[in-house]
TIKE-99104 format. One line per 2 residues: number of its first residue (from 1); their letters; for each residue x, y, z of N, C-alpha, C. Coordinates in Angstrom, 3 decimals, padded with zeros to 6 digits. Layout:
! TIKE-99104
NUM	a	X:Y:Z:X:Y:Z:X:Y:Z | ...
//
This chain:
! TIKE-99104
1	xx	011.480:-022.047:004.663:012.150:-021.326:003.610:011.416:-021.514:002.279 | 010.869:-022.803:002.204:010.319:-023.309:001.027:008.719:-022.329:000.697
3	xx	008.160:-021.408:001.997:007.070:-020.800:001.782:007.484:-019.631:001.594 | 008.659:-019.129:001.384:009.526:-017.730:001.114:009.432:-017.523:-000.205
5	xx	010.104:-018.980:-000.740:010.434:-018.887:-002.317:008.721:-018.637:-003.103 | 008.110:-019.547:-002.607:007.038:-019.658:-003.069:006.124:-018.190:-003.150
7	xx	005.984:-017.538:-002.236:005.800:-016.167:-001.830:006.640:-015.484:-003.127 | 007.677:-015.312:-003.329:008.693:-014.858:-004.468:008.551:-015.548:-005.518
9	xx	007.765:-016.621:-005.630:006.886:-016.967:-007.342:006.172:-016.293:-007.572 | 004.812:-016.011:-006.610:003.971:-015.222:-007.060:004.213:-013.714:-007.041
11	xx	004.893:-013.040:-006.394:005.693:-011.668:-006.878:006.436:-011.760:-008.440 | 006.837:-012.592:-008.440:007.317:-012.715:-009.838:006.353:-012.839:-010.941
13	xx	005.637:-013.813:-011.147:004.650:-013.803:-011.786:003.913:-012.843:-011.776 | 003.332:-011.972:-010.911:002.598:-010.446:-011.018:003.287:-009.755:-011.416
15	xx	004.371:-009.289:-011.512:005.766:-008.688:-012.062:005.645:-008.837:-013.607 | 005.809:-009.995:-013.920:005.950:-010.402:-015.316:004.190:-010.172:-015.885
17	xx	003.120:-009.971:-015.273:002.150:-010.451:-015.996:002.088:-008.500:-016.068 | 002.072:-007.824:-015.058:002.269:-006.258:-014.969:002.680:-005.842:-016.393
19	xx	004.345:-006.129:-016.419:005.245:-005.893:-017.695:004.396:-006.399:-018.771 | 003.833:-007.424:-019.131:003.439:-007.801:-020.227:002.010:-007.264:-020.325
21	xx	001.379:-006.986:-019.464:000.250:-006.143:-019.526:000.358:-004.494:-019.992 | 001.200:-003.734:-019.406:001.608:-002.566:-019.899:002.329:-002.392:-021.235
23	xx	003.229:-003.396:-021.298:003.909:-003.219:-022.539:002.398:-002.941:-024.163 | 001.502:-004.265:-023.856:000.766:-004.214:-024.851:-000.560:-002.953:-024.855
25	xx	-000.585:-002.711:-023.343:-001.649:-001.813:-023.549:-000.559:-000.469:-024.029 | 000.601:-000.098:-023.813:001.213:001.367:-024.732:001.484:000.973:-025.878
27	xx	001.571:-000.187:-026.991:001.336:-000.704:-028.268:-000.087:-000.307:-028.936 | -000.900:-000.489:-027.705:-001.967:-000.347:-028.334:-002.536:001.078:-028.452
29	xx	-001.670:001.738:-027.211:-002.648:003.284:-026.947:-001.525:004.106:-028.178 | -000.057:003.296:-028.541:000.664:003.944:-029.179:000.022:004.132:-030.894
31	xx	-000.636:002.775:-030.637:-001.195:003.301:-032.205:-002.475:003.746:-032.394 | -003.039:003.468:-031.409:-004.310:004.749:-031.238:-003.968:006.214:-032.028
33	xx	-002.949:006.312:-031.071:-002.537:007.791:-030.876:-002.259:008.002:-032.340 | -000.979:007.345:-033.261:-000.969:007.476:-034.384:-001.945:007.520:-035.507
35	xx	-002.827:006.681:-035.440:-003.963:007.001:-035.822:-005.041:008.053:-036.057 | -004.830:008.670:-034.568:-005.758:009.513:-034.566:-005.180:010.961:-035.387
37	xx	-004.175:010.797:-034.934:-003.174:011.936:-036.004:-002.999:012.152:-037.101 | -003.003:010.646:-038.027:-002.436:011.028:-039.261:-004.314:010.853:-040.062
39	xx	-004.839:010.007:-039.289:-006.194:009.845:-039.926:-007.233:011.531:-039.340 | -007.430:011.822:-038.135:-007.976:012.990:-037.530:-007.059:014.507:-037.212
41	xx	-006.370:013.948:-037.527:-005.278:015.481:-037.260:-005.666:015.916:-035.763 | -005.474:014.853:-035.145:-006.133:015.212:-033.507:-005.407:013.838:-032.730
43	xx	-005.554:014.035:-031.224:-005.255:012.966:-030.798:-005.439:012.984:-029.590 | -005.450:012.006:-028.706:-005.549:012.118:-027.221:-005.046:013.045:-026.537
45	xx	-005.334:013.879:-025.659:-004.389:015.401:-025.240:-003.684:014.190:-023.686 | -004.083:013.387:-023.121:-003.933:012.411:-021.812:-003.267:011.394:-021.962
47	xx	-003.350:010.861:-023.586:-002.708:009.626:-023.574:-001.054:009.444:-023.325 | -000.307:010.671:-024.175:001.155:010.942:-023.635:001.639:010.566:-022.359
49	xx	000.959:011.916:-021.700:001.540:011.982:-020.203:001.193:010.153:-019.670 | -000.424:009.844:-019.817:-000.289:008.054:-019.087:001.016:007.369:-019.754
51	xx	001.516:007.159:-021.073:001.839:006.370:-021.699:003.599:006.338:-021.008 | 003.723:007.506:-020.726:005.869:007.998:-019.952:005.357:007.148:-018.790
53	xx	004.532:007.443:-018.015:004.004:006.937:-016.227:004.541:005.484:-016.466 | 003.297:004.902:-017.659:003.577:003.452:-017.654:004.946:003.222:-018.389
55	xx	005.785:003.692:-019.149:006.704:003.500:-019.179:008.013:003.234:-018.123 | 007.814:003.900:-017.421:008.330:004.076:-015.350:008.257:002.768:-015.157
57	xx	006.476:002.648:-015.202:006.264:001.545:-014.347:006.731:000.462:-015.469 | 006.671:-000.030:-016.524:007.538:-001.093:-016.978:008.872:-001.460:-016.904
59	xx	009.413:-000.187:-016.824:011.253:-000.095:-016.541:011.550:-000.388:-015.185 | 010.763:-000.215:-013.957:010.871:000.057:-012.574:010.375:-001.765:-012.392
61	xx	009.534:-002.267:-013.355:009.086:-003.514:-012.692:010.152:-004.436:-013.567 | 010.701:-004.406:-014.484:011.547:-004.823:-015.028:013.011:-005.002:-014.567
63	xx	013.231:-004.382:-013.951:014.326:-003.766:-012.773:014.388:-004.695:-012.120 | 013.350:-004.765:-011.564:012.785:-005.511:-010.055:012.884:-007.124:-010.993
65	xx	011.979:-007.454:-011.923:012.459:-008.899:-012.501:014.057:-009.191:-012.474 | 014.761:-008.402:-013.381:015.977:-008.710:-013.459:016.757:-008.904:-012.192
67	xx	016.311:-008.068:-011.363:017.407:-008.675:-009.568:016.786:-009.872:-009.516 | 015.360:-010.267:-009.544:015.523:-011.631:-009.463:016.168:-012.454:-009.987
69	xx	016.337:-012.596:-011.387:017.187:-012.895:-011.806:018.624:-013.042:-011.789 | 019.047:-012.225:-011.522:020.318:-011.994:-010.840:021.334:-011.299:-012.347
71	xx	020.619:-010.723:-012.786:021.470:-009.992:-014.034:021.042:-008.455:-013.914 | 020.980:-007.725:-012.916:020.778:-006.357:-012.720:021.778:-005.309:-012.533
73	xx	022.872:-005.703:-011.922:023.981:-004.935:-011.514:025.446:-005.258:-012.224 | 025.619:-004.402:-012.426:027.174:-004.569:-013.300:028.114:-004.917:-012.111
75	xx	027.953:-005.228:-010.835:028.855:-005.627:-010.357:029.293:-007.156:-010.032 | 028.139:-007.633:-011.299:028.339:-009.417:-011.402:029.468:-010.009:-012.428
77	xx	029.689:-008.387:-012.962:031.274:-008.556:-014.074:032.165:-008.485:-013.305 | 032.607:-008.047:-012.111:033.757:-008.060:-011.074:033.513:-009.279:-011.007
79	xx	032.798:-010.294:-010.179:032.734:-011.135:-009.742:033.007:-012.493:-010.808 | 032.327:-012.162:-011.672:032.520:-013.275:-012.730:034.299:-013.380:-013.154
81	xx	034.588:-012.143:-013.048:036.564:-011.931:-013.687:037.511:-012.453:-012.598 | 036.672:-012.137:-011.356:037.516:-012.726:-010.270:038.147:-014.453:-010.334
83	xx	039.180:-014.969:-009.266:039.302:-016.310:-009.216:037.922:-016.606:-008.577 | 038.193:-017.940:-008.497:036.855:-019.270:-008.834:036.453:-018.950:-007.505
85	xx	037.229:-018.870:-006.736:037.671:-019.037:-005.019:036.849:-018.034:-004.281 | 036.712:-017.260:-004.936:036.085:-015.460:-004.473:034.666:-015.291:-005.016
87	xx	034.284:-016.324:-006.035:033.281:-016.167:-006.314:031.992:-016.071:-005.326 | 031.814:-016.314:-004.392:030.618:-016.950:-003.621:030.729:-015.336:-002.718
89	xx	032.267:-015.393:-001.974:032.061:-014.022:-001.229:032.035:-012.476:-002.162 | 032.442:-012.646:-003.099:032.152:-011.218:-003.675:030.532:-011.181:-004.580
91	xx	030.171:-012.675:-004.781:028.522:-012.538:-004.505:027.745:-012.158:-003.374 | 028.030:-012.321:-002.158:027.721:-011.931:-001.619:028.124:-010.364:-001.180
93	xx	028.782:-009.680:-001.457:029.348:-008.631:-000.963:028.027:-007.375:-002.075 | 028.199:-008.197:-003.390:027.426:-007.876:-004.167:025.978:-007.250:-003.741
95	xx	025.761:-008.185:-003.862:024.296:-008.704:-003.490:023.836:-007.626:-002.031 | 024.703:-007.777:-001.289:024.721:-006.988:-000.212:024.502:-005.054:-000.505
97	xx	025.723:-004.817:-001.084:025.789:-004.046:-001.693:024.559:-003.426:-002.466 | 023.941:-004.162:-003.314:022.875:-003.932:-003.637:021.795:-003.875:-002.731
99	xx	021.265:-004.308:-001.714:020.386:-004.361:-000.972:020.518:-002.988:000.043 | 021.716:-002.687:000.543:021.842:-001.373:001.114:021.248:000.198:000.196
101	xx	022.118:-000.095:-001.342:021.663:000.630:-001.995:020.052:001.041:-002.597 | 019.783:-000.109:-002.561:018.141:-000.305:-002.844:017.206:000.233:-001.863
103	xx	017.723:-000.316:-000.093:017.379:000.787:000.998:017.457:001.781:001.109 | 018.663:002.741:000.598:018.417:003.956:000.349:017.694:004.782:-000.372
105	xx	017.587:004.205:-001.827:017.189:004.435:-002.711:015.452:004.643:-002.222 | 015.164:003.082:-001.556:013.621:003.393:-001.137:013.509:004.842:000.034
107	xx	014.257:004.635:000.665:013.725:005.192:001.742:013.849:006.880:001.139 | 014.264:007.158:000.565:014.458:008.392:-000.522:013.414:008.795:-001.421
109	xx	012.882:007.682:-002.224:011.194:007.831:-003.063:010.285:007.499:-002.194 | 010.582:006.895:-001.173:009.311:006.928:000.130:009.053:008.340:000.346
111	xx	010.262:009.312:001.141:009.720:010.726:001.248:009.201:011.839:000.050 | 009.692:010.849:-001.059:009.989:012.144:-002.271:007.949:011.896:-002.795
113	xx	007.195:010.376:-002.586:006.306:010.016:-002.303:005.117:010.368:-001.449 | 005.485:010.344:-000.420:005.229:011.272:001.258:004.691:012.437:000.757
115	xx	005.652:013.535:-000.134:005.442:014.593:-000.137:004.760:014.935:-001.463 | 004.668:014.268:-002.557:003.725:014.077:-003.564:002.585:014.086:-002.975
117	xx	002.150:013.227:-002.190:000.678:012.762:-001.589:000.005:014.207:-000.856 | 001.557:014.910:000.129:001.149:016.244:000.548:000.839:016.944:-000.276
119	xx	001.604:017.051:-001.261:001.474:018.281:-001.631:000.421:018.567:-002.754 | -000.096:017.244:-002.806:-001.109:017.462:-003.842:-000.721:017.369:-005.307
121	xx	-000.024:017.212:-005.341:000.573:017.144:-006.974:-000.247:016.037:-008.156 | -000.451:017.075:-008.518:-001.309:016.365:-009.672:-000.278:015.442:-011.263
123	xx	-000.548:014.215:-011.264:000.796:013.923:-012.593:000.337:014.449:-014.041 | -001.240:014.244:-014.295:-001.874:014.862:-015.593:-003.137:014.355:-015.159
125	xx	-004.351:015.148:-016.140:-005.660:014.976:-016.044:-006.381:014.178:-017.096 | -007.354:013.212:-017.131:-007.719:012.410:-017.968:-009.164:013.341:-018.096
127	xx	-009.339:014.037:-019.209:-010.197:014.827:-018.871:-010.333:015.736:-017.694 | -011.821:015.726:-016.562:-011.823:016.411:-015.503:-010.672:015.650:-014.414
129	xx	-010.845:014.345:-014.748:-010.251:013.328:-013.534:-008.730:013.611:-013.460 | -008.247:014.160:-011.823:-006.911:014.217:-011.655:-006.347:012.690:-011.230
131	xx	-005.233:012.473:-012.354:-004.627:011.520:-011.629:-003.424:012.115:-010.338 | -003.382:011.485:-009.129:-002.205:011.880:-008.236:-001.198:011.691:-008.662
133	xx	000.293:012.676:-008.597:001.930:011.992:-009.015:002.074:011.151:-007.876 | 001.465:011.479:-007.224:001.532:009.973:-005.770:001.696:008.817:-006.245
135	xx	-000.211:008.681:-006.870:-000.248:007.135:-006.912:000.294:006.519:-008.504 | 000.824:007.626:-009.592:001.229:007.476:-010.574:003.098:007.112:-010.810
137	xx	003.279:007.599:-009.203:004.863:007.219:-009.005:005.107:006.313:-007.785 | 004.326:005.610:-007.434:004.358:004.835:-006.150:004.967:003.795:-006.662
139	xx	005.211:003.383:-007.420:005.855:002.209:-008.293:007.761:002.815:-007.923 | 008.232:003.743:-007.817:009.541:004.032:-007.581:009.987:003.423:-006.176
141	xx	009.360:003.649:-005.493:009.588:002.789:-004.059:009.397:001.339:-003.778 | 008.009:001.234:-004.314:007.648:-000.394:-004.509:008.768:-000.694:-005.200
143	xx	009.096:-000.551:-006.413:010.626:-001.396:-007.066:011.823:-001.322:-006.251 | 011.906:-000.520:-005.795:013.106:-000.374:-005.263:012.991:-001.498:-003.937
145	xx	011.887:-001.332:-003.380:011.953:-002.579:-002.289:011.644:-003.852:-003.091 | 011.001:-003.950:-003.819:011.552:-005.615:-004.965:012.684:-005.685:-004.824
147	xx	013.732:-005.060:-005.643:015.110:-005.519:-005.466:015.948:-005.757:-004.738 | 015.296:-004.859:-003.857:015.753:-005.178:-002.248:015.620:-007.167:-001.839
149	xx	014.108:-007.128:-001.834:013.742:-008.126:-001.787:014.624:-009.345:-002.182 | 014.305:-009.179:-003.578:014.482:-010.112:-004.456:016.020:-010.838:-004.382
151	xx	016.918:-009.523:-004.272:018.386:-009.987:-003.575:018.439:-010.175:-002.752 | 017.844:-010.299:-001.361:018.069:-010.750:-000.311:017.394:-012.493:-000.615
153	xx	016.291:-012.575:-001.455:016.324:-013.784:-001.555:017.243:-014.679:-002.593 | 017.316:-014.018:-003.038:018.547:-014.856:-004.078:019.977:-014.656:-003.243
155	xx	020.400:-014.955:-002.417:021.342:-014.383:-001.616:020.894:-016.567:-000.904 | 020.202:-016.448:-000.545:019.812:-017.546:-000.264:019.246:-018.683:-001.071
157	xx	019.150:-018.347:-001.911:018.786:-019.192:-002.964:019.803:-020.026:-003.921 | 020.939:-019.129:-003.603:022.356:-019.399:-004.040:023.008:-020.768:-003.365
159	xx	022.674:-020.538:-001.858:023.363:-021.264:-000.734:022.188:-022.273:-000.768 | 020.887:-022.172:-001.019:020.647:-023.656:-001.033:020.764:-024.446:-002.107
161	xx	020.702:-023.768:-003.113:021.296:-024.908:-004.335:022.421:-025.219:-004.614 | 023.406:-024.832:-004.119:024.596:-025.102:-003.760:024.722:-026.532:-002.802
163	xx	023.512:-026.354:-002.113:023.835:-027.092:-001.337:024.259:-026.917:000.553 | 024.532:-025.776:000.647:024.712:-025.074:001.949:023.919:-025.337:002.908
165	xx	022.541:-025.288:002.781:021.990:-025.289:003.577:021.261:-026.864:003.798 | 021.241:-027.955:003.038:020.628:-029.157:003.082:019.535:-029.632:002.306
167	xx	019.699:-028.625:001.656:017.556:-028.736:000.831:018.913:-029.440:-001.207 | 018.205:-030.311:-000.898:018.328:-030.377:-002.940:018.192:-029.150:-003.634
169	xx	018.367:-029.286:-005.028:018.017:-028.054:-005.900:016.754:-028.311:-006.365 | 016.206:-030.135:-006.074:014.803:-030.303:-006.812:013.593:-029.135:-006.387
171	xx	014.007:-029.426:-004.856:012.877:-028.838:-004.004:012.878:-027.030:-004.029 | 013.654:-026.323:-005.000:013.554:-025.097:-005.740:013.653:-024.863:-006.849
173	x	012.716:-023.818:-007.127:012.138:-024.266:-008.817:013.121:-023.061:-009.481
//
């Protein structure tokens, strides 16, 4: 179990280094852009359309952090209002809940994906170079199976620091 979690550090950490990588490169292309406008009365005709994509992809990987976390779903305010007693099973019901939904959800931008790739769909051009809406939205499915993920491991992560299963809380970070 202990090579699970560990596996789910380094997803996390690429997660977080992603987010903090995108965030600063649309800071930076954001003031490019301003720049080029108020100083050239001109501006990137490509940088827009990249700058929404990576916006996706920061919100979509951010998503995916927060289920790790376990602050993603408003249905942790039911649970928190509930008695003390119910807490553990309507976490889990939760959690569950979420993981079905997240399956759907993927298996839904998997085809909607599928058929991007068919159909050729172009998301915008960097110059001559087409970027694919494929590989510019492949991040909708990938997140969606993070959270998947990520709650199914925190689902267990719960029960061993609790104590449930026999492991200390030392031996999870």
């Amino acid at each position: 179990m202990r090579s699970v979690f560990q596996f789910e550090d380094y997803i996390v950490k690429a997660e977080k280094g992603l987010v903090v990588l995108l965030i600063f490169a649309m800071v930076g292309m954001s003031f490019t852009q301003v720049l080029l406008r108020l100083l050239l009365h001109s501006g990137i005709v490509w940088l827009d359309p990249l700058m929404r994509h990576m916006v996706v992809w920061a919100g979509l990987t951010g998503a995916a952090l927060a289920a790790r976390y376990g602050s993603h779903f408003a249905l942790e305010a039911f649970v928190k209002f509930a008695p003390r007693g119910l807490h553990r099973p309507l976490e889990i019901l939760a959690g569950l809940f979420t993981i079905a939904a997240s399956a759907l959800l993927f298996y839904a931008s998997y085809k909607f994906i599928r058929d991007e790739f068919a159909a050729g769909s172009v998301a915008f051009y960097i110059n001559r170079l087409a970027i694919s809406a494929g590989w510019s939205e492949i991040i909708i499915p990938a997140a969606f199976a993070l959270i998947a993920f990520h709650t199914l491991i925190g689902l267990f992560r719960e029960r061993i620091v609790s104590g449930e299963l026999g492991l200390g809380s030392a031996e999870i970070k």
